[in-house]
N, C-alpha and C positions, 0 to 999 in steps of 0.2 A: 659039593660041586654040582651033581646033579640037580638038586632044588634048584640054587642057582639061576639053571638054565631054566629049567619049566616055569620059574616065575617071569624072567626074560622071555620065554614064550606065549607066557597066559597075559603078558601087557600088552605085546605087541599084537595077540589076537583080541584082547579088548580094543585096543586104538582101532584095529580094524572095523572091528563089528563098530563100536561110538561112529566112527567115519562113514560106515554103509549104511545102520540106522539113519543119521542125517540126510544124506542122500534120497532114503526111501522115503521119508515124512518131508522132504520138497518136494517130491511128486507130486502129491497129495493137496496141495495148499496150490489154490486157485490161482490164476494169473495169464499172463502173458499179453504180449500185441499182437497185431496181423502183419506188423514185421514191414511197414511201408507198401502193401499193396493197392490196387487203383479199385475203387470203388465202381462196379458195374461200366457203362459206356458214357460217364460225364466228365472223363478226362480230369476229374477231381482226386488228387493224389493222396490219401489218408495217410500220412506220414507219423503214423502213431510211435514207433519207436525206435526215437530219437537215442536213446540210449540203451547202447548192448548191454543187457541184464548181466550173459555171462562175462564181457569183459567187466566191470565195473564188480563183479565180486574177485574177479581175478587180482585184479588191481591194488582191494584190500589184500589180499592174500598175499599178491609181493611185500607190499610194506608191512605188513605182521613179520612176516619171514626176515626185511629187513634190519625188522624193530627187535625180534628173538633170541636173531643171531650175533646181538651185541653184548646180550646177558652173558656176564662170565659163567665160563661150563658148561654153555647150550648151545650144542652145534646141529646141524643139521634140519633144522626144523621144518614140518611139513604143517602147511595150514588149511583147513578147508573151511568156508564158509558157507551159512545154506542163508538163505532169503526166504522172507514172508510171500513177498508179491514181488513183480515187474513193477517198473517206474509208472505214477500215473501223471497224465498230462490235460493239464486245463486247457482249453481253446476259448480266443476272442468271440463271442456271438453277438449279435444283432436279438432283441426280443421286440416283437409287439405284443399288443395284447387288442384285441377288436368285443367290443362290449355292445351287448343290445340291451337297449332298454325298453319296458311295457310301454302301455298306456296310462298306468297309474304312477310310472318313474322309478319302478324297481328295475335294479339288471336282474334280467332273465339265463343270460346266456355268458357266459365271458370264455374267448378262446386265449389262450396263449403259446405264440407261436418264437420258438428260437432256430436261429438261423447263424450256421457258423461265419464269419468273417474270413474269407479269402484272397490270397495275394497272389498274382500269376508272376511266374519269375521270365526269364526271359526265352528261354525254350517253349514259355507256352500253356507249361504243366499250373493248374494251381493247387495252393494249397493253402493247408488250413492256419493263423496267425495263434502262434503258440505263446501264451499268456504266461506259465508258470509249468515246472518239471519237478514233480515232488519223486525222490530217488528214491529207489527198494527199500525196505525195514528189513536191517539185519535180524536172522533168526536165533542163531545160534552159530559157534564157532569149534571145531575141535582141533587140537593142536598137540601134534606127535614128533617129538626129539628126542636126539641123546644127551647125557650128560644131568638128567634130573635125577640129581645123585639124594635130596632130602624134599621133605614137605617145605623149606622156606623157598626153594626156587621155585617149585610148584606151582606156590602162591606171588611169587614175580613176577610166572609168568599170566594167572590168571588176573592179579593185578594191572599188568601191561595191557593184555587187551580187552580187559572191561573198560579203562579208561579212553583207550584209543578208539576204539567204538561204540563208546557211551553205551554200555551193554552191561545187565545185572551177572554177578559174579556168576551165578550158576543155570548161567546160559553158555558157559566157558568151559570144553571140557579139556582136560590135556593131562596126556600118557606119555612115561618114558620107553621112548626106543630100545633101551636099552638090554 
């Protein structure tokens, strides 16, 4: 009865440590926006981030949680998700390019100059014309519930969310609560 317990104890402080591990190695991994602020005194609005990093991992994490809590046996399920990077975002530009040429008809000099595409909306503000929103790379996933009574739910549920977020099996970690 005792054992029992301590292995019920040493899971629930692995999920913990796997869950704080992830955590501290998102840190780590480079990223972010400037979160929509205005660029010096040109009234030019940098609206770099269009999408909330954390709501959108949040989001996966309800429907995992959804998707878990349909598995017969597996109640409770907690999911954390860590991200590679912030969303990145293309913008429309303008490019020229101004070329000199010698006196014998070689270019000598070629500049190349891009210049973002801006739309003033109606307050005035403008901003920059967004092309394409490539969304976070999931990093890794861990997932803590009751009810993983064997190795085949285990694999259910590492099954379940390698599939739903197109993700290699052992980027999936998951401990029973139990």
């Amino acid at each position: 009865m005792v054992s029992k317990k301590n292995n019920k104890n040493l899971l629930i402080a692995l999920g913990l440590f796997a869950g704080g591990l992830l955590i501290i190695i998102s840190f780590f991994v480079p990223g972010g926006g400037n979160g929509g602020e205005k660029s010096g005194n040109t009234g030019i609005r940098s609206d770099l981030s269009r999408t909330d990093t954390s709501a959108y991992a949040a989001e996966h994490e309800r429907k995992l949680r959804e998707l878990l809590g349909r598995i017969d046996g597996v109640s409770e399920p907690f999911v954390m998700i860590t991200l590679e990077s912030s969303s990145e975002y293309i913008y429309a530009t303008k490019q020229s390019i101004k070329e000199s040429v010698s006196k014998n008809g070689e270019t000598s000099q070629r500049d190349v100059q891009r210049e973002l595409i801006l739309y003033e909306d109606e307050k005035k503000a403008k901003s920059p014309v967004l092309v394409k929103e490539i969304k976070p790379k999931i990093k890794g996933v861990a997932v803590v519930c009751r009810g993983i009574s064997g190795e085949d739910i285990r694999l259910k549920i590492i099954n379940l969310v390698s599939a739903a977020l197109n993700l290699p099996a052992d980027k999936v970690y998951v401990v029973s609560a139990d």
